[in-house]
Phi, psi and omega in degrees: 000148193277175154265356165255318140005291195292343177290320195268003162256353149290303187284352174281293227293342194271296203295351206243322127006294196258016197260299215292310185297303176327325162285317179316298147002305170259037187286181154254170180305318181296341193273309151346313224234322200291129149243133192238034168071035161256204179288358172274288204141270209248159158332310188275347181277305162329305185282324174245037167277307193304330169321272179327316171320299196298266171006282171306299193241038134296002149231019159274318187299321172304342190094027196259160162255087138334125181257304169235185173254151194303166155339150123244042160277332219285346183230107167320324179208205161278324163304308212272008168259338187275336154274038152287296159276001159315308166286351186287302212294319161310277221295297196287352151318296172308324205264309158338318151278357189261355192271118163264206203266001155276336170261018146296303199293339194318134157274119146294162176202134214220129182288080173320163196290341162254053180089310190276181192274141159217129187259110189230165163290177192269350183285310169261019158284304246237334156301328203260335163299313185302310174317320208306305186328312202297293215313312161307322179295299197316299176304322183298339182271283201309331148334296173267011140258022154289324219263349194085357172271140193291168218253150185286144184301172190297128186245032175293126183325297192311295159340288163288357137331273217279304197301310174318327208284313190302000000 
């Protein structure tokens, strides 16, 4: 992977992100919130698994050892997740960018959550953000067409491909 690969797999995972929030939007609060028996639970339980991720190994990248992931009591709502990530996105952007093509390859090893060591380059640290995204996002459209809401425009890589190219 390039260093512009990894950019451009940051800027689909941010831009594919906010086509998910942007559905979200029209829930009512309660709607938001209803567990519906997924792997979260709720819409807002999803979205800030999805945080969290970015979060955690965005600081992992940092040297940090991360133990969990925040609550998701920690966002009441939607505003308070995206300016969650309002502040998330500079930091991981930089750092993201901040990468040449040796420091794709670098590896970390790093304590995962379940207790053991695991050692990946930061280039497939960075492939794993994105899958983690799509597969959530994928729950996050269906939740909220349970929910009666229309479903977020397409958020397929190829899509954000073609919409950079026009």
């Amino acid at each position: 992977m390039t260093p512009d690969e990894a950019r451009q797999l940051l800027d689909y995972h941010v831009w594919a992100r906010e086509r998910a929030l942007a559905a979200t939007a029209a829930l009512a609060p309660d709607q938001f919130l209803r567990d519906l028996g997924n792997s979260f639970g709720s819409v807002r339980d999803t979205l800030a698994h999805l945080y969290g991720a970015d979060e955690v190994w965005l600081s992992r990248w940092r040297g940090g050892t991360p133990r969990g992931l925040p609550p998701a009591s920690q966002f009441p709502d939607l505003a308070a997740l995206r300016a969650a990530w309002a502040k998330l996105d500079p930091d991981l952007r930089a750092f993201v960018h901040s990468l040449d093509a040796a420091g794709l390859a670098r590896p970390l090893t790093y304590p995962a959550f379940n207790g053991q060591m695991a050692t990946l380059t930061y280039e497939q640290m960075l492939q794993h953000v994105v899958n983690h995204g799509s597969y959530h996002r994928g729950q996050v459209t269906t939740l909220v067409r349970q929910l009666g809401a229309p479903a977020p425009k397409g958020m397929d890589f190829v899509a954000f491909l073609r919409e950079r190219a026009g």
